[in-house]
C-alpha positions in Angstrom: -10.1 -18.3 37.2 -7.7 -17.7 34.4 -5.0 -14.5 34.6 -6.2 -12.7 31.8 -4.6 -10.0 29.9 -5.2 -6.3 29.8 -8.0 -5.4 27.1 -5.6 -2.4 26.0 -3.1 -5.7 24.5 -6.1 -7.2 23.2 -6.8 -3.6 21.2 -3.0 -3.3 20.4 -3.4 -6.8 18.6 -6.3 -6.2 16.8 -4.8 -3.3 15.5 -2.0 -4.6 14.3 -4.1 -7.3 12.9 -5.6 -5.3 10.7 -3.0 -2.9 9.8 -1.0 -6.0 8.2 -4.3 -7.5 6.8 -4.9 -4.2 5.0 -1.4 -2.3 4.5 0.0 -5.7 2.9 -2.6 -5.1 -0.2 -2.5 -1.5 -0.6 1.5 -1.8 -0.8 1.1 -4.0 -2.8 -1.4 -2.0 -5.3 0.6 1.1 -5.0 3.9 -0.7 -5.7 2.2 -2.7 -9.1 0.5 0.3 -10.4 4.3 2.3 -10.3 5.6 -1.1 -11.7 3.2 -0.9 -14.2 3.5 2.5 -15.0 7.3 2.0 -15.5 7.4 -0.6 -17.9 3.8 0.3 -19.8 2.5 -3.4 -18.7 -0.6 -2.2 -16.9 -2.9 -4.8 -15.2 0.1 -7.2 -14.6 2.0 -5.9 -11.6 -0.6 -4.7 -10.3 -2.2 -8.1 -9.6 1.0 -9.4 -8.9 1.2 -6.8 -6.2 -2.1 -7.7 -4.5 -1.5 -11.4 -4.5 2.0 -10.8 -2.7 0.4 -8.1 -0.7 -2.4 -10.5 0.5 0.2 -13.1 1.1 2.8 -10.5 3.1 0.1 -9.8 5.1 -1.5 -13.4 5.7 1.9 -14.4 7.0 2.8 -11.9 9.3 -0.7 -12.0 11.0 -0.1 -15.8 11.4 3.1 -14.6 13.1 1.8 -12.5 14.9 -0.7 -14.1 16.7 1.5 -17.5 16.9 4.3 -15.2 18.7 1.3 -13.4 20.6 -0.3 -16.8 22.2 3.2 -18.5 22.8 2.6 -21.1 19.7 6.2 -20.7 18.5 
């Protein structure tokens, strides 16, 4: 039988799954819409924001799990 590992990591790495998968967008919503709001350029920054947010977050999951399972 395989070791396997405690369920409170598994918790702690779906948690911090999540938190990248959803604090990357909102930074990134919050930082366009001040952006926007700074310059008067309103849609713009913001979906510039949400595509770098969504990306941010995309890439540290993957590095996450790739450090997590030993894939590095």
């Amino acid at each position: 039988m395989k070791d396997s590992k405690p369920p409170f990591q598994a918790m702690a790495l779906t948690s911090a799954i999540v938190s990248q998968l959803a604090g990357g967008p909102l930074a990134g919503v919050y930082l366009g819409k001040w952006i926007d709001g700074q310059f008067s350029t309103e849609p713009t920054f913001l979906i510039i924001g949400i595509f770098l947010g969504l990306g941010a977050g995309t890439y540290g999951t993957i590095h996450l799990v790739r450090t997590y399972t030993g894939d590095d």
